[in-house]
DOTIBA-502712 format. One record per residue (C-alpha): x negated, y negated, z; residue number from 1; residue in one letter. Coordinates in steps of 0.05 Angstrom, whole numbers, plus 5000, padded with zeros to 4 digits. Example, Ala and Ser with C-alpha at 12.3 -4.5 7.8 and 13.67 -1.06 7.14 Angstrom:
2
      X      Y      Z   pos   code
   4754   5090   5156     1      A
   4727   5021   5143     2      S
END
This chain:
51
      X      Y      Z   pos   code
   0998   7602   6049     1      X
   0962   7573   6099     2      X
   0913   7604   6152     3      X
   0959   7577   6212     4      X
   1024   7598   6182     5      X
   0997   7675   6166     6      X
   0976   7673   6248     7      X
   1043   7645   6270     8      X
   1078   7703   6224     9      X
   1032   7753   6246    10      X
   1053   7736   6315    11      X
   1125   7732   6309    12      X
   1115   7806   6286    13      X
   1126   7872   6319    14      X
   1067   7888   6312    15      X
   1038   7817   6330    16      X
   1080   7821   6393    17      X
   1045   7882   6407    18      X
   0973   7865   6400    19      X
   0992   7796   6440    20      X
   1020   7845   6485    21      X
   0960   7889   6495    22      X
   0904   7831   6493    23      X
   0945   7788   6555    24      X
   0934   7867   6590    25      X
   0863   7868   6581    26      X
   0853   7801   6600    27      X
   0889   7802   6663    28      X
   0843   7861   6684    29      X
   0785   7826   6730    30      X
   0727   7864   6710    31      X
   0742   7843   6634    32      X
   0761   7768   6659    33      X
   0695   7770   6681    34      X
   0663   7802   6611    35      X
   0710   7747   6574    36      X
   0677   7683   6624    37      X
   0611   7718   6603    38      X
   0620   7715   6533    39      X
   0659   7640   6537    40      X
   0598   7627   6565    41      X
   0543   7638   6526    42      X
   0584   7618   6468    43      X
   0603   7542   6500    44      X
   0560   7531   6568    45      X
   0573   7534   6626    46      X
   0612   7467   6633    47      X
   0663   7496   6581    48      X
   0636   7446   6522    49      X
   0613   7460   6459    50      X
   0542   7455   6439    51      X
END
């Protein structure tokens, strides 16, 4: 099975759902938008491309 189709089950799942559910909270929160732009990046630069 492939990596992409264990995600895309994992997701369809209750308990997928749930996690989905719980990371779209945290992310909506703006003092961990601004931890997640932090950590984007370091990880891809400032312009948003990789190095």
């Amino acid at each position: 099975m492939s990596l992409f189709k264990k995600v895309a089950d994992f997701a369809s799942s209750p308990q997928g759902r749930k996690v989905i559910d719980q990371a779209k909270k945290y992310a909506s929160d703006p003092k961990n938008k601004e931890k997640i732009d932090q950590v984007k990046n370091k990880l891809f630069g400032k312009d948003g491309k990789s190095h």
